[in-house]
Chimera marker file (.cmm) of the C-alpha trace (Angstrom):
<marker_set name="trace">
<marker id="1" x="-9.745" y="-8.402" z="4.134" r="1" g="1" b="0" radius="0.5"/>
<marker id="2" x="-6.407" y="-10.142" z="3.374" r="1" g="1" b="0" radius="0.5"/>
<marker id="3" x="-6.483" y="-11.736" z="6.267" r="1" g="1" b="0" radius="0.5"/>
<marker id="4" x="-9.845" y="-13.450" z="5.844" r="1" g="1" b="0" radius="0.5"/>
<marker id="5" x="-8.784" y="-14.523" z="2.516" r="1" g="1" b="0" radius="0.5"/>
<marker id="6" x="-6.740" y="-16.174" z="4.213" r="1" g="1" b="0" radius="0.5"/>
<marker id="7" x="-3.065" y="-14.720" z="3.076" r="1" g="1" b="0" radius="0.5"/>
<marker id="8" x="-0.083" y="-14.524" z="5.246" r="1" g="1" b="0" radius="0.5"/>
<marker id="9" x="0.855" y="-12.277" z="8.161" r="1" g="1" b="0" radius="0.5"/>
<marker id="10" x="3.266" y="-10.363" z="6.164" r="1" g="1" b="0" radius="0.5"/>
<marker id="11" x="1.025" y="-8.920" z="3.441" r="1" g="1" b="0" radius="0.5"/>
<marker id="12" x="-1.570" y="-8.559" z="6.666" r="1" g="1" b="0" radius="0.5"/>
<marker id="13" x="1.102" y="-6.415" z="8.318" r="1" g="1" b="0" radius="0.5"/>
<marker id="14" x="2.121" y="-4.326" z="5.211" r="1" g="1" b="0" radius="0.5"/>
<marker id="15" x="-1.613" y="-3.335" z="4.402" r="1" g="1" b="0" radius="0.5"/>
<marker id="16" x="-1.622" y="-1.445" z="8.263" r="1" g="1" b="0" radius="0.5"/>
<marker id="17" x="2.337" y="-0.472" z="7.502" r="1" g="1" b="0" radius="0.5"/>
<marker id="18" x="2.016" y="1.641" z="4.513" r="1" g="1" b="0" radius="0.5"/>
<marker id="19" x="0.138" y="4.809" z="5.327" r="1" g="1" b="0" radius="0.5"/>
<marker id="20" x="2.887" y="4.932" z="7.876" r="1" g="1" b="0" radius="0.5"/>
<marker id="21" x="5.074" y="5.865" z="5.028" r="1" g="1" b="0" radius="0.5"/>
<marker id="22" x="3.026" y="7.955" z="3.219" r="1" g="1" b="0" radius="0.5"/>
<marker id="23" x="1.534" y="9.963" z="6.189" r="1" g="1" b="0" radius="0.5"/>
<marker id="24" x="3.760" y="9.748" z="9.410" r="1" g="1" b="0" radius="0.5"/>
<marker id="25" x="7.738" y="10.637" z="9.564" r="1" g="1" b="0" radius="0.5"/>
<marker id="26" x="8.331" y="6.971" z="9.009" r="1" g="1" b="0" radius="0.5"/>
<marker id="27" x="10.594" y="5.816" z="6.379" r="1" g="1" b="0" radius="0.5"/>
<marker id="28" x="10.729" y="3.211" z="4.626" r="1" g="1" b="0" radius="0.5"/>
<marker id="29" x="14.205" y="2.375" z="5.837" r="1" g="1" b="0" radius="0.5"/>
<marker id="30" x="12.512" y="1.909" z="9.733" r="1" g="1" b="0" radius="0.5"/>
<marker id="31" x="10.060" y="-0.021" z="7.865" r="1" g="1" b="0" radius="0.5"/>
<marker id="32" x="12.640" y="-2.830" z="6.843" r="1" g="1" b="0" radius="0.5"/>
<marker id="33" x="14.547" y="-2.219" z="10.104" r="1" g="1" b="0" radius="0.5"/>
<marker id="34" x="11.796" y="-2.865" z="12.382" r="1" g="1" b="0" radius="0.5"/>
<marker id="35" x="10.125" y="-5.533" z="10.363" r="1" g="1" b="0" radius="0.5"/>
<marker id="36" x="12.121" y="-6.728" z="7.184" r="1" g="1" b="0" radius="0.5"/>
<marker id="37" x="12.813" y="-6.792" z="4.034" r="1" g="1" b="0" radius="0.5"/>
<marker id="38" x="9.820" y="-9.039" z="2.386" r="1" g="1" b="0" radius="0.5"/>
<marker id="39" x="7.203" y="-6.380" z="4.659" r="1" g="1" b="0" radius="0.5"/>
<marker id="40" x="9.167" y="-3.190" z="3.672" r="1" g="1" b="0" radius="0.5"/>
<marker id="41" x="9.035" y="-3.991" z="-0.414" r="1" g="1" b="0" radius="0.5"/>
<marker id="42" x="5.243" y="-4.641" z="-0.065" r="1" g="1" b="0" radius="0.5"/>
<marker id="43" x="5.052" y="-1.194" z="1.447" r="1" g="1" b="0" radius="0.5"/>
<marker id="44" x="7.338" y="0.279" z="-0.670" r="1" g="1" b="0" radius="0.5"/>
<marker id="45" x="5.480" y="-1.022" z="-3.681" r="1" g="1" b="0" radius="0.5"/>
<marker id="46" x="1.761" y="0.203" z="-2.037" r="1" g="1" b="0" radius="0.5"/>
<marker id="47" x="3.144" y="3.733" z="-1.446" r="1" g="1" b="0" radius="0.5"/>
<marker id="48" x="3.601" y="7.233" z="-3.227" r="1" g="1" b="0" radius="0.5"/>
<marker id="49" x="7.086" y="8.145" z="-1.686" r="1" g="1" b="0" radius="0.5"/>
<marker id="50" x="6.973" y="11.408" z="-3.968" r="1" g="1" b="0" radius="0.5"/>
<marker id="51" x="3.868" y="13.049" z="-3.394" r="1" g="1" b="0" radius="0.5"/>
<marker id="52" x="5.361" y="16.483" z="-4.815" r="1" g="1" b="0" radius="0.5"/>
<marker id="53" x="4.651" y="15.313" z="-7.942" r="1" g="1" b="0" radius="0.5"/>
<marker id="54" x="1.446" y="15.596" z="-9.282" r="1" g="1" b="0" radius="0.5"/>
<marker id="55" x="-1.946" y="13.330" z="-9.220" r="1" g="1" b="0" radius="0.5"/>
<marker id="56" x="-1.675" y="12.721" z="-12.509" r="1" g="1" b="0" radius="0.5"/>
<marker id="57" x="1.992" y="11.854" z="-12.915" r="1" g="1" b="0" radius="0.5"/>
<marker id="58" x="1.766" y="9.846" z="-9.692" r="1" g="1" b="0" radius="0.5"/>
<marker id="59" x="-1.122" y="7.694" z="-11.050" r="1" g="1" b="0" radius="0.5"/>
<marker id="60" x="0.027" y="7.099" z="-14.864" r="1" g="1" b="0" radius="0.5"/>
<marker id="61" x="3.874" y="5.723" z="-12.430" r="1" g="1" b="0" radius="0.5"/>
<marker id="62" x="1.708" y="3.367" z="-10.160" r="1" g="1" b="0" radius="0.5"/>
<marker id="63" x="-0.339" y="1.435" z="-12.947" r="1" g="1" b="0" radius="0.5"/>
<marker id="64" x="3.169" y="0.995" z="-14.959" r="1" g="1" b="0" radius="0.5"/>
<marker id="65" x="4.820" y="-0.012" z="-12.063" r="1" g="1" b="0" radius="0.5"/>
<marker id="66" x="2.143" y="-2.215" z="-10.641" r="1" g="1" b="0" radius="0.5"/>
<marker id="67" x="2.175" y="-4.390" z="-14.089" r="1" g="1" b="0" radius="0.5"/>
<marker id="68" x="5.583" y="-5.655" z="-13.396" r="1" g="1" b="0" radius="0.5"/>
<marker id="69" x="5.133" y="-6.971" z="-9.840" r="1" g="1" b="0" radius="0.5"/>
<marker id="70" x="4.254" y="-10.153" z="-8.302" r="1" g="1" b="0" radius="0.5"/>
<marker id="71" x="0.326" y="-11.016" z="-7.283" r="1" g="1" b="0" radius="0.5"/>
<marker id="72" x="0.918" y="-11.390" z="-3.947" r="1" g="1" b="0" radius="0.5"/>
<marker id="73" x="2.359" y="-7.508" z="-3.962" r="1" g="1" b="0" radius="0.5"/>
<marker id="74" x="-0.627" y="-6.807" z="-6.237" r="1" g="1" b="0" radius="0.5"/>
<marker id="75" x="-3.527" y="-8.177" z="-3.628" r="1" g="1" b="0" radius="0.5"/>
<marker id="76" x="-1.957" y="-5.422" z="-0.785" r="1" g="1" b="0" radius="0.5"/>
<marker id="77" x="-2.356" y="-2.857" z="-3.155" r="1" g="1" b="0" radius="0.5"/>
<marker id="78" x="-5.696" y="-3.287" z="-5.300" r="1" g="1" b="0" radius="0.5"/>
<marker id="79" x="-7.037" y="-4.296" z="-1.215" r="1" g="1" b="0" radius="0.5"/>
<marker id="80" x="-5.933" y="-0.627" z="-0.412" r="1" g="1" b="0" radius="0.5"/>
<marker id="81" x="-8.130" y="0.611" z="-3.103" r="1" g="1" b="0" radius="0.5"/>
<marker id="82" x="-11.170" y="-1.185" z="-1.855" r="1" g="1" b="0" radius="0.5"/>
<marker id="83" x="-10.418" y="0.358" z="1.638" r="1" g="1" b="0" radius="0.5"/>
<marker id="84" x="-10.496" y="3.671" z="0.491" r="1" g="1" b="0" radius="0.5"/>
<marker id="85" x="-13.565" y="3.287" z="-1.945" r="1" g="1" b="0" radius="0.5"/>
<marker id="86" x="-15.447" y="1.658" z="1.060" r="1" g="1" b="0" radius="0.5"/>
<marker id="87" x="-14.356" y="4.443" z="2.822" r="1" g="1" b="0" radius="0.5"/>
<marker id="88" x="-15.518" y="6.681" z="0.364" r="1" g="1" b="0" radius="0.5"/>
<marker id="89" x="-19.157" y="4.718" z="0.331" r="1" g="1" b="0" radius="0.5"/>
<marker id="90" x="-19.811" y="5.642" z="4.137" r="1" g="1" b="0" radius="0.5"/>
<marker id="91" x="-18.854" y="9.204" z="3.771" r="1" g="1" b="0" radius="0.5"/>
<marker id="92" x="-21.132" y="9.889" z="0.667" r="1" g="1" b="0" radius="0.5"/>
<marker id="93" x="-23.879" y="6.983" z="2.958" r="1" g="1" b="0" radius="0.5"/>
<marker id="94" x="-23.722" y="9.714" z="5.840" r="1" g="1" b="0" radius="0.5"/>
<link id1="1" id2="2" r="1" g="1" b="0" radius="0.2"/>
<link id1="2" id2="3" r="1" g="1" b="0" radius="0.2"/>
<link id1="3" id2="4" r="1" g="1" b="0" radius="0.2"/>
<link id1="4" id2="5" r="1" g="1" b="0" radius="0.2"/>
<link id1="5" id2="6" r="1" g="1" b="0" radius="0.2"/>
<link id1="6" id2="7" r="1" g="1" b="0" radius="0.2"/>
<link id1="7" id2="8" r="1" g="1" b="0" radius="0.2"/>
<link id1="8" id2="9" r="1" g="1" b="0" radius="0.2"/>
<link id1="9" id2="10" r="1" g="1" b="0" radius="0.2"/>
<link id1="10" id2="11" r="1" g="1" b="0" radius="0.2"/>
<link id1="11" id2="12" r="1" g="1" b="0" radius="0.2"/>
<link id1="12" id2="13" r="1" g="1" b="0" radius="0.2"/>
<link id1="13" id2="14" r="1" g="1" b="0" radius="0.2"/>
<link id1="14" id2="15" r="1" g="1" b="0" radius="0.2"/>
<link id1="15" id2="16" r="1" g="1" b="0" radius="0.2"/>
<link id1="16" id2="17" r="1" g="1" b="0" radius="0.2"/>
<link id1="17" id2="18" r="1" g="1" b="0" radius="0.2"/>
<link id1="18" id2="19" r="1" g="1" b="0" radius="0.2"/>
<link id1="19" id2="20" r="1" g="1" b="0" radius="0.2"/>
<link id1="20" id2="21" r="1" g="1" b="0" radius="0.2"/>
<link id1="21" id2="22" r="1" g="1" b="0" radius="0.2"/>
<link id1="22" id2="23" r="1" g="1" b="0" radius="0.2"/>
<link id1="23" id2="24" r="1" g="1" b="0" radius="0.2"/>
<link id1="24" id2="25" r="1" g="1" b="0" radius="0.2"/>
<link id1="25" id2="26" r="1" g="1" b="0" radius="0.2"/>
<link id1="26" id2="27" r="1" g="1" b="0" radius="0.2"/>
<link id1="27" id2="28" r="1" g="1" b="0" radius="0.2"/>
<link id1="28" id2="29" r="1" g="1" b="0" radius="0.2"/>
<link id1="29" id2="30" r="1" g="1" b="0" radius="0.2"/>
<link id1="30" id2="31" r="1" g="1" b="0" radius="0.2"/>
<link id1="31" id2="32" r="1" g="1" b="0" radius="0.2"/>
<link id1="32" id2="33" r="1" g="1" b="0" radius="0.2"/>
<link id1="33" id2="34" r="1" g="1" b="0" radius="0.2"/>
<link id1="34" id2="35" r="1" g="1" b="0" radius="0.2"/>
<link id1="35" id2="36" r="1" g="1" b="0" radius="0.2"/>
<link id1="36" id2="37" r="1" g="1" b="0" radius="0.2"/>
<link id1="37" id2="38" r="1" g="1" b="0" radius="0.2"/>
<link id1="38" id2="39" r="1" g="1" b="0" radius="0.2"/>
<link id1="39" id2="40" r="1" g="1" b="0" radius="0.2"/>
<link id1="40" id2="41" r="1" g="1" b="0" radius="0.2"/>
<link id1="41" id2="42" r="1" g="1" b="0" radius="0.2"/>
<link id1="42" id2="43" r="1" g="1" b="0" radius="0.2"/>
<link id1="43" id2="44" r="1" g="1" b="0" radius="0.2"/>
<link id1="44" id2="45" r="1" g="1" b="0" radius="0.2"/>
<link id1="45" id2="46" r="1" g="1" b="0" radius="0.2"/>
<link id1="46" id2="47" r="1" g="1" b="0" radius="0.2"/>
<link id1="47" id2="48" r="1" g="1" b="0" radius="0.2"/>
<link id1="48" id2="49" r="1" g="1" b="0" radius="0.2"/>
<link id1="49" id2="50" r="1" g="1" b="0" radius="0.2"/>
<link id1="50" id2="51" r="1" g="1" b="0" radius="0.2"/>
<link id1="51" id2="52" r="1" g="1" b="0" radius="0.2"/>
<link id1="52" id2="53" r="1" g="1" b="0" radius="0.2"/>
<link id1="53" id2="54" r="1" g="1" b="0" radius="0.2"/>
<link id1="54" id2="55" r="1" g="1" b="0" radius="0.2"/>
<link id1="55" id2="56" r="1" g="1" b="0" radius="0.2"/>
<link id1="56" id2="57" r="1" g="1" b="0" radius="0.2"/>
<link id1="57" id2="58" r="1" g="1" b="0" radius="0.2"/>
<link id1="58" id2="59" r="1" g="1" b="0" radius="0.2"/>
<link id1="59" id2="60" r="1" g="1" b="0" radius="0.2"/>
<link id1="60" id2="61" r="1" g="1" b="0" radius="0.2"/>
<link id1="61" id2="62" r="1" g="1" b="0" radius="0.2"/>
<link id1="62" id2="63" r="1" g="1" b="0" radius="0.2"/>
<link id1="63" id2="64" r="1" g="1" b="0" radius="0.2"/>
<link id1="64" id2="65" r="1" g="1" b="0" radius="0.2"/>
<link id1="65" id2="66" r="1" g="1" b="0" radius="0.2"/>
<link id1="66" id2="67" r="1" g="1" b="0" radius="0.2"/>
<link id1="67" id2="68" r="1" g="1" b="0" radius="0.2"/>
<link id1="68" id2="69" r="1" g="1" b="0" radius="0.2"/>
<link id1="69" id2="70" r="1" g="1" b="0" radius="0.2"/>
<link id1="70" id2="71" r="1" g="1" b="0" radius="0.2"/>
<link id1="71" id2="72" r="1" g="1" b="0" radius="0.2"/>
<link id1="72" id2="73" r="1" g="1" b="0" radius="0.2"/>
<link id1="73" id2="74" r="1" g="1" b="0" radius="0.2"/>
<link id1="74" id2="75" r="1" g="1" b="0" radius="0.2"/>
<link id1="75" id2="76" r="1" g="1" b="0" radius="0.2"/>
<link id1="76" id2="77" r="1" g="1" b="0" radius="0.2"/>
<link id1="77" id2="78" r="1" g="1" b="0" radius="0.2"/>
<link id1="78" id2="79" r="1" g="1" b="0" radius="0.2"/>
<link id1="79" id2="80" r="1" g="1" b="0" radius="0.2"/>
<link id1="80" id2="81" r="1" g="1" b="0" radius="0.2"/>
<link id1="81" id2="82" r="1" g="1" b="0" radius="0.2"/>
<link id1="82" id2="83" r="1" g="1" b="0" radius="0.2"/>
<link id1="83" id2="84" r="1" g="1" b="0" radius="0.2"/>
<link id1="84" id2="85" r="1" g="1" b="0" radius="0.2"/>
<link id1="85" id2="86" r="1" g="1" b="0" radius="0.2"/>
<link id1="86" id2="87" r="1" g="1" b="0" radius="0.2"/>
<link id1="87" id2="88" r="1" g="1" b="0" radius="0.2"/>
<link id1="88" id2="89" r="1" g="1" b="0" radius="0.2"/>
<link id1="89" id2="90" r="1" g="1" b="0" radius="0.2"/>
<link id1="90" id2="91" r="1" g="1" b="0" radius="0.2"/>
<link id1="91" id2="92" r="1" g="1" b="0" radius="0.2"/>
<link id1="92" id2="93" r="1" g="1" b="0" radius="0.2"/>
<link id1="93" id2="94" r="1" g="1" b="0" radius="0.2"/>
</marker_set>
């Protein structure tokens, strides 16, 4: 979606980077290692690194901390949400 928009490679390559994070036994360390430091704080700022915490807590910390950042760091993340709620359309469609 970010990419037809017509936004640069970096946010592009962030959106696919951070369920790495989240869901694999990537860090975000080998995210900035293997491709930098402007693509590792986009993913850092798209992903719950503590997910023992609760739903709750971990939503009320991601609309606080999403208020302070940059738009550009604000399109990868609100484009993640329209992923998953698309997502969510063709599993409820089916």
């Amino acid at each position: 979606m970010l990419e037809s928009f017509g936004y640069d490679d970096n946010i592009v390559m962030a959106r696919y980077l951070h369920d790495v994070v989240e869901d694999k036994k990537y860090t975000i360390e080998d995210i900035e290692r293997e491709f930098g430091i402007d693509i590792d704080t986009l993913v850092m700022d798209d992903s719950e690194l503590d997910k023992s915490l609760s739903w709750e807590v971990r939503k009320k910390h991601t609309i606080e901390e999403i208020k302070k950042l940059p738009l550009r760091n604000k399109l990868a993340i609100v484009s993640d949400k329209i992923d998953n709620l698309e997502d969510l359309f063709f599993k409820f469609k089916k």
